[in-house]
C-alpha positions in Angstrom: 0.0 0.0 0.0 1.3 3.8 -0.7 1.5 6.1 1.4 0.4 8.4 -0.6 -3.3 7.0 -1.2 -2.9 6.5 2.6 -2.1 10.1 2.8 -5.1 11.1 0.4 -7.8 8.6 2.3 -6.8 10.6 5.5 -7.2 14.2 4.1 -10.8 12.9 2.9 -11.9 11.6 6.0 -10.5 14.9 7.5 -12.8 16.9 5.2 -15.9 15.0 6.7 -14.7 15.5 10.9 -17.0 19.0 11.2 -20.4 18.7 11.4 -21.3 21.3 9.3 -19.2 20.0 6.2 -21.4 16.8 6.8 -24.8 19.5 7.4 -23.8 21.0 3.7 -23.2 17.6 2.1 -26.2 16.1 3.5 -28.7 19.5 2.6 -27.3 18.9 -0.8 -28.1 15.5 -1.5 -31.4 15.9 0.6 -32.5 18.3 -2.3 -30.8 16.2 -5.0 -29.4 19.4 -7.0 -26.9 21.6 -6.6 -27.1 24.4 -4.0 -25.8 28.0 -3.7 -24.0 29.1 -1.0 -26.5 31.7 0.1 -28.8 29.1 0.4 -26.5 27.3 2.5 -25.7 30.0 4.8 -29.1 30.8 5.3 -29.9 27.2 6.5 -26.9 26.5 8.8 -26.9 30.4 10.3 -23.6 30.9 9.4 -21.8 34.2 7.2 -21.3 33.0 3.6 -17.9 33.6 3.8 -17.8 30.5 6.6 -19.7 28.6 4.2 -17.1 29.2 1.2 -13.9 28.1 3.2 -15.9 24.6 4.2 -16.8 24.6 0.7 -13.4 24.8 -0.6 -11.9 22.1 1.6 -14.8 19.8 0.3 -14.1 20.8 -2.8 -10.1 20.1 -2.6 -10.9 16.4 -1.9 -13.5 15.9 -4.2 -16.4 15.7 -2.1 -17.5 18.7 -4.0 -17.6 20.6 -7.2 -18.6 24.2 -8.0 -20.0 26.5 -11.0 -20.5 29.8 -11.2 -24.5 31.3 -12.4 -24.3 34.6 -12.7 -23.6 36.0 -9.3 -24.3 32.5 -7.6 -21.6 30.1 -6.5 -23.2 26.6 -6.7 -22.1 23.8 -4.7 -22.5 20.0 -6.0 -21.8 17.0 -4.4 -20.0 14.6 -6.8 -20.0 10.7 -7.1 -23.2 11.1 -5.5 -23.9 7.4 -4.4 -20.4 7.0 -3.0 -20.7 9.8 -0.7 -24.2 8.4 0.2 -22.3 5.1 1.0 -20.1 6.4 3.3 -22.5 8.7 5.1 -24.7 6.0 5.6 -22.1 3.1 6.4 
């Protein structure tokens, strides 16, 4: 085994050790489409700018994609039934 998939398994579990990482990716695949961050920072109470740096490390280990629509950053969560696996397991 290599370290270095070692090192990247850890850095993903990592990304899933706050509760509201786990509160975004679970709002997200509750409504099955992808989510702006406003809409996320209205749900969870927190500044949008909270919700972006959470986003991003979600997003650096692939948990999460994003796009921009006009003024909106929208969050996605990818490999959707993976994600659902381990949330669930």
């Amino acid at each position: 085994m290599q370290m270095t998939n070692l090192d990247t398994k850890a850095k993903f579990y990592k990304s899933l050790s706050e509760a509201i990482r786990l509160k975004i990716i679970a709002y997200i695949l509750k409504k099955d489409k992808c989510t702006c961050i406003c809409e996320l920072s209205k749900l969870l109470k927190k500044d949008q700018s909270v919700i972006f740096r959470h986003i991003i490390i979600l997003k650096k280990t692939g948990i999460l994609s994003t796009k921009k629509e006009g003024k909106y950053l929208m969050c996605c969560v990818k490999n959707k039934n993976k994600i659902k696996r381990i949330l669930e397991g």
